[in-house]
C-alpha positions in Angstrom: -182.5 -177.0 -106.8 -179.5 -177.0 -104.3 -178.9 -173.4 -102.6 -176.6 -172.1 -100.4 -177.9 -170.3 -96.8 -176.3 -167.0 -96.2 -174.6 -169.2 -92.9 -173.3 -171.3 -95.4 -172.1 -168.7 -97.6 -170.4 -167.3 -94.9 -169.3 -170.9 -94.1 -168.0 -171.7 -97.3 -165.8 -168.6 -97.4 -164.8 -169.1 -94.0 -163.6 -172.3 -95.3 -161.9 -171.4 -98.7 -160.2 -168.9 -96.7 -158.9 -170.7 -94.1 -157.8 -173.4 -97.0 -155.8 -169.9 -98.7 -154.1 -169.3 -95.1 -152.7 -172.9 -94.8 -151.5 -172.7 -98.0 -149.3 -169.4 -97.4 -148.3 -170.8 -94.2 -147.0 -173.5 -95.8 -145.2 -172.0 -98.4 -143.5 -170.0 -96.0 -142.5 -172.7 -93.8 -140.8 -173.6 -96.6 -139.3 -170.5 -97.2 -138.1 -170.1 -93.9 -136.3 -173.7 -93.6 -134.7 -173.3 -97.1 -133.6 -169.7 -96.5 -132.2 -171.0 -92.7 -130.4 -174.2 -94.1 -128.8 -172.9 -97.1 -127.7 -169.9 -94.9 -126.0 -172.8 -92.8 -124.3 -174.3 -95.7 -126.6 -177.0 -96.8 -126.9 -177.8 -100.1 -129.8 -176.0 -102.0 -131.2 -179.2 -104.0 -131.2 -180.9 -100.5 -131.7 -178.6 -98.5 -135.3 -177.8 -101.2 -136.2 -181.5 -100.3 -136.3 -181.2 -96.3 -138.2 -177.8 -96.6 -140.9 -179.0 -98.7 -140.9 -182.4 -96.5 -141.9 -180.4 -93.1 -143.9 -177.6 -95.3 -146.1 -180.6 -96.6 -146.5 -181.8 -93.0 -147.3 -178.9 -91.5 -149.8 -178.5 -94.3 -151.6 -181.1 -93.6 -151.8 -180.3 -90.0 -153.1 -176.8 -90.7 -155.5 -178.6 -93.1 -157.3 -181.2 -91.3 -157.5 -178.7 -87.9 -158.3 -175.8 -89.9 -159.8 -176.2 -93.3 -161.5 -179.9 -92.9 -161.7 -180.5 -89.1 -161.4 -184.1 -89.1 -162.1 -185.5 -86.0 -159.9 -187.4 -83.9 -156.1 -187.7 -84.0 -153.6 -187.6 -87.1 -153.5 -190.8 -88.9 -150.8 -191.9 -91.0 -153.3 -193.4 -94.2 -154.8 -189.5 -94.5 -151.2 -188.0 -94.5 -150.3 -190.6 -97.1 -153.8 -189.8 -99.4 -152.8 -185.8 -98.7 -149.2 -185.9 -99.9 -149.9 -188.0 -102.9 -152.6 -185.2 -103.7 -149.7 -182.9 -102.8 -147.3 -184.1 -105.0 -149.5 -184.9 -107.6 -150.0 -181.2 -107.6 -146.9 -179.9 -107.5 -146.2 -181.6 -110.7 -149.1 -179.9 -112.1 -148.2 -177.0 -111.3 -144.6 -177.9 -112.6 -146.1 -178.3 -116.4 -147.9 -175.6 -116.4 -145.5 -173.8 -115.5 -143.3 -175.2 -118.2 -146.1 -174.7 -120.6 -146.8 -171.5 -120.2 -143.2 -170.4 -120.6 -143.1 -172.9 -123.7 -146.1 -171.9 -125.7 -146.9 -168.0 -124.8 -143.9 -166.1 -126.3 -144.6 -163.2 -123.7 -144.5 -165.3 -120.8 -142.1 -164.1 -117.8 -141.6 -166.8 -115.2 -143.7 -165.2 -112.6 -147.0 -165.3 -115.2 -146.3 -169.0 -115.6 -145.6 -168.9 -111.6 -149.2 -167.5 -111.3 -150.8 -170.1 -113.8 -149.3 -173.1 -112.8 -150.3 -172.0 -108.9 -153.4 -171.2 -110.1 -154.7 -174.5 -111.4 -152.8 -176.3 -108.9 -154.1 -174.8 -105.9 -158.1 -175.5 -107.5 -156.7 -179.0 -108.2 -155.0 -179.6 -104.8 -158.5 -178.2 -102.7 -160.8 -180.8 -105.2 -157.8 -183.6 -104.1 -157.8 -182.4 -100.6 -161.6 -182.2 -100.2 -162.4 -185.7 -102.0 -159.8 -187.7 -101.9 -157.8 -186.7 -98.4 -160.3 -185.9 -96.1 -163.1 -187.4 -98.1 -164.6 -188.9 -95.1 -164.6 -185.8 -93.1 -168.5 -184.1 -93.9 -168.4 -180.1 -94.1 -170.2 -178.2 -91.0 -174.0 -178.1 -91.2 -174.4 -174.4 -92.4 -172.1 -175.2 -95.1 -174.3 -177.9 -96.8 -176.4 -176.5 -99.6 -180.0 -177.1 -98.6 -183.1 -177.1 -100.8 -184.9 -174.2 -101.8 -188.7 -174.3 -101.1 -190.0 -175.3 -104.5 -187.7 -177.8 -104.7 -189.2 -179.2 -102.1 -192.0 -178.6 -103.3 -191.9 -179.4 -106.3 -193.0 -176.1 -108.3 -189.5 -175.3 -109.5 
C-alpha cells in the first residue's frame, strides 16, 4: 500500500497551493486587462478575448515555474497541450454553469459560478498534471512511497 511521507504531505499541499495561487493570478490578470481596455473604449466581447488570451499565457507560465517545474525553457507543443486543457475547461465550467442555473430552481448565478469553478478547476489540475506537463515527474518527497508491510509483504 502506497503512503504518503509527512515531506510529501507537506509537498503535495505545497503544490496544490501553489496550483490555487496561479489560478487567482490568472484570473486577475484577466480582470485587470478587461477592466483597463474596456475603460479605454474597447469593445467588451473583444476586449474578453485578449484578457483571457494573456491570462491563459501567463497561466501557464506561473504553472510550469510554479506548480509543475518543468525543466528547461517554454516550448510552444506544452503551451498548445495546456490551452486546449484550458479551454476544454472553460467550457466545462460553462455547462455547469448553465446547468445548475437550468435544473436547481434556487440557483443564483454565483452558486452556479461556484459549481461550474469547482469541477472545472479539479478537471483543469487532472488536464494540467497528465496531459500538459505529463512528462514533468513531481519532486521526490512528493511521490507516495511504500509503507513497510508493503514491502514486506505482511499487509
Amino acid at each position: 500500500m502506497a503512503v504518503v511521507s509527512g515531506a510529501g504531505l507537506v509537498a503535495s499541499i505545497r503544490h496544490l497551493a501553489v496550483f490555487g495561487v496561479a489560478g487567482l493570478t490568472a484570473f486577475a490578470i484577466d480582470a485587470a486587462i478587461l477592466s483597463l481596455l474596456v475603460a479605454l473604449g474597447a469593445d467588451p466581447y473583444l476586449a474578453r478575448l485578449v484578457a483571457i488570451g494573456c491570462a491563459m499565457v501567463a497561466g501557464w507560465l506561473i504553472n510550469r515555474t510554479w506548480t509543475f517545474r518543468a525543466p528547461g525553457p517554454p516550448r510552444l507543443r506544452e503551451f498548445l497541450r495546456y490551452a486546449s486543457v484550458a479551454s476544454l475547461s472553460a467550457s466545462i465550467n460553462y455547462v455547469v454553469y448553465a446547468l445548475v442555473l437550468m435544473l436547481w430552481a434556487n440557483a443564483t448565478p454565483f452558486r452556479a459560478l461556484v459549481a461550474g469553478s469547482a469541477v472545472a478547476t479539479v478537471l483543469s489540475y487532472l488536464g494540467y498534471r497528465l496531459f500538459a506537463f505529463a512528462e514533468v515527474r513531481p519532486p521526490a518527497s512528493a511521490r507516495p512511497v511504500a509503507s513497510n508491510s508493503a514491502r514486506s509483504g505482511t499487509e
